[in-house]
C-alpha positions as CSV (number, residue, x, y, z in Angstrom):
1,X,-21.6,-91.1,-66.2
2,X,-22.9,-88.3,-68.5
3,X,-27.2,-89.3,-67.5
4,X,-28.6,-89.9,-64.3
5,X,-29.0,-93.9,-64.7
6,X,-31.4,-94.2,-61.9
7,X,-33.6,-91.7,-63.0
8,X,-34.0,-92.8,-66.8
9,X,-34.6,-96.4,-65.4
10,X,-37.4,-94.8,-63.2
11,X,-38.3,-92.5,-66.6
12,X,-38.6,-96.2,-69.1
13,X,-39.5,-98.2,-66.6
14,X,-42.1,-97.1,-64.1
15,X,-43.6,-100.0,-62.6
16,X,-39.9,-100.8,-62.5
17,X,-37.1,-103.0,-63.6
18,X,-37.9,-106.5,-64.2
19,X,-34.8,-107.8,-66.1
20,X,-31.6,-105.7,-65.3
21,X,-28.2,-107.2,-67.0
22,X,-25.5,-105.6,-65.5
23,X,-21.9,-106.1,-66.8
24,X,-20.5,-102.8,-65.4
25,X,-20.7,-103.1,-61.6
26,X,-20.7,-100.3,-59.6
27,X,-23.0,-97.1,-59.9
28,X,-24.5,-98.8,-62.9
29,X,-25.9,-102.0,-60.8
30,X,-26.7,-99.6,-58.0
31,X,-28.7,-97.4,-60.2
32,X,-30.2,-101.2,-61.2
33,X,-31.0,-102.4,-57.7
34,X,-32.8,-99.0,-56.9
35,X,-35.4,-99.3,-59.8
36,X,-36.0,-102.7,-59.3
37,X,-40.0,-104.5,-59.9
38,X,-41.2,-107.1,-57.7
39,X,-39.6,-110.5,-58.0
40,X,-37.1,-109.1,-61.0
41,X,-34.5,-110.8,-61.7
42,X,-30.3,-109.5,-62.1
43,X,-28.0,-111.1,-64.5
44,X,-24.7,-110.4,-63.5
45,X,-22.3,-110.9,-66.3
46,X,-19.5,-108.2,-65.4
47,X,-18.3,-105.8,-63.2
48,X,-15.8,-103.7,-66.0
49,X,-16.5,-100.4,-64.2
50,X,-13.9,-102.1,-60.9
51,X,-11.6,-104.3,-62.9
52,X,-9.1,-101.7,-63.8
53,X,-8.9,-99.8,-60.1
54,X,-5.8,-100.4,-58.1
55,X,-5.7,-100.7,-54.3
56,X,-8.8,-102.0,-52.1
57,X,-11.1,-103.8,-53.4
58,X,-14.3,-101.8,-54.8
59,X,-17.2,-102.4,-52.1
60,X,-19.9,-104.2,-53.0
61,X,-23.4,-102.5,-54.5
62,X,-24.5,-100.2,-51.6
63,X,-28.2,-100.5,-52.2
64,X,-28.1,-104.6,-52.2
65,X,-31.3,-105.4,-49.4
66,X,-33.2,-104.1,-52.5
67,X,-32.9,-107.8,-53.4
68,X,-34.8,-108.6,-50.1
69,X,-37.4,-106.1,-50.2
70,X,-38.7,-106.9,-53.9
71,X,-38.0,-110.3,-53.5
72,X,-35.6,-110.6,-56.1
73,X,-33.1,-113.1,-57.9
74,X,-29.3,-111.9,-58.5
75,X,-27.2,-115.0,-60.8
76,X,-24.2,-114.8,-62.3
77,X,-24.1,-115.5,-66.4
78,X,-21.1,-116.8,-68.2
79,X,-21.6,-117.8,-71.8
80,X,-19.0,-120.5,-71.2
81,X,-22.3,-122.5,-70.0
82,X,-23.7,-122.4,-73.6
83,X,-21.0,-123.2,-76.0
84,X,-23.1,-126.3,-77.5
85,X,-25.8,-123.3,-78.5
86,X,-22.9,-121.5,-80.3
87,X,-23.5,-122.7,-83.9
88,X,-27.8,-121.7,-83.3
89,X,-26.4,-118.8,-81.7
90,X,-24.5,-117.2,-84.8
91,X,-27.3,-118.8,-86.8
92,X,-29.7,-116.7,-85.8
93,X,-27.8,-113.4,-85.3
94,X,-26.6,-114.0,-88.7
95,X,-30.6,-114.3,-90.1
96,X,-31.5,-111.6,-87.8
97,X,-28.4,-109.0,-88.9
98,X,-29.5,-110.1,-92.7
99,X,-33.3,-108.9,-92.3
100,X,-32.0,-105.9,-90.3
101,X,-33.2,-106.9,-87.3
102,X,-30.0,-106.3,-85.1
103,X,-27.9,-103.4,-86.4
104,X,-24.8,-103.1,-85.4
105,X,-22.3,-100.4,-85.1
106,X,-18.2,-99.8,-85.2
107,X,-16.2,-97.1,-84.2
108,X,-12.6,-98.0,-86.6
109,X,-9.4,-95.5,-85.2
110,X,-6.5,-96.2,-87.0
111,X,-2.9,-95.1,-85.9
112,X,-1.2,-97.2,-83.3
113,X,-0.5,-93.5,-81.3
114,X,-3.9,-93.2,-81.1
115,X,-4.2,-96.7,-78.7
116,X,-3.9,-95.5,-74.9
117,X,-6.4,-92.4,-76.2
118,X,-8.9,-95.1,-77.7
119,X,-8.5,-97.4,-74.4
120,X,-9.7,-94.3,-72.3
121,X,-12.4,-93.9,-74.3
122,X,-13.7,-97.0,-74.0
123,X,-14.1,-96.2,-70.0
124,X,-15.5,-92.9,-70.8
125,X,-18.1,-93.6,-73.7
126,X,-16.7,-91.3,-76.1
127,X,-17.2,-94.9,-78.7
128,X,-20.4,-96.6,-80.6
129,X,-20.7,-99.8,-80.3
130,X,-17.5,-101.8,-80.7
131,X,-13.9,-100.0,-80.7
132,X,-11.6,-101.0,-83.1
133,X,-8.1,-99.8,-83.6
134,X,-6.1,-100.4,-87.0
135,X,-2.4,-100.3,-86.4
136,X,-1.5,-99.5,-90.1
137,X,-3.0,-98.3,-93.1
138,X,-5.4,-100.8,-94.7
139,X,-3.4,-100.9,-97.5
140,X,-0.2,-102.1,-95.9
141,X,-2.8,-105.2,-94.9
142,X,-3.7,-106.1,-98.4
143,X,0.2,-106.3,-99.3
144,X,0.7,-108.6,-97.2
């Protein structure tokens, strides 16, 4: 973790958290818990930051009876439960992209060497936005 999570939460949100949506796990959802707001709510939606580790089991976040104290609601998400919203869904990302509302970035590697470099990169943030990885020359695609 290059920043101190916990105390940029603390820095943008002062009052603190009232919507935290976690899909790292870990020191990221601890960092979360800590700065929570009274009666804030927790979407869990991930936990990528434990799904690679081998051996035990990661414990669970360490900081957890913050849930108690501020009276708080942690639920899991899966967008499985929304696949009749799909079509709306791409809808309006697809207005919202056009007007420049949502801007989205892609980090494009090409070389299929470069893949177990790219893959650790992903886990150390060395990427913007999504990683992509083209095995051979864009020309060779167009040939086909």
């Amino acid at each position: 973790m290059a920043e101190d999570v916990e105390a940029r939460l603390r820095e943008l949100a002062p009052a603190g958290v009232v919507v935290f949506f976690d899909n790292v796990g870990g020191a990221i959802l601890d960092a979360g818990l800590a700065t929570l707001a009274e009666r804030a709510r927790i979407v869990v939606c991930g936990a990528i930051s434990s799904v690679y580790e081998t051996g035990e089991p990661p414990p669970g976040p360490r900081n957890y009876l913050q849930l108690g104290l501020e009276r708080a609601r942690m639920e899991g998400f899966i967008f499985l439960d929304y696949l009749d919203r799909f079509p709306e869904a791409f809808g309006r990302l697809h207005e919202w992209m056009t007007q420049g509302d949502i801007v989205y970035a892609e980090d494009i590697q090409e070389g299929l060497e470069l893949a177990p470099a790219i893959l650790r990169g992903l886990f150390e943030g060395r990427n913007l936005g999504k990683q992509l990885l083209r095995i051979a020359p864009e020309a060779a695609h167009s040939q086909t």
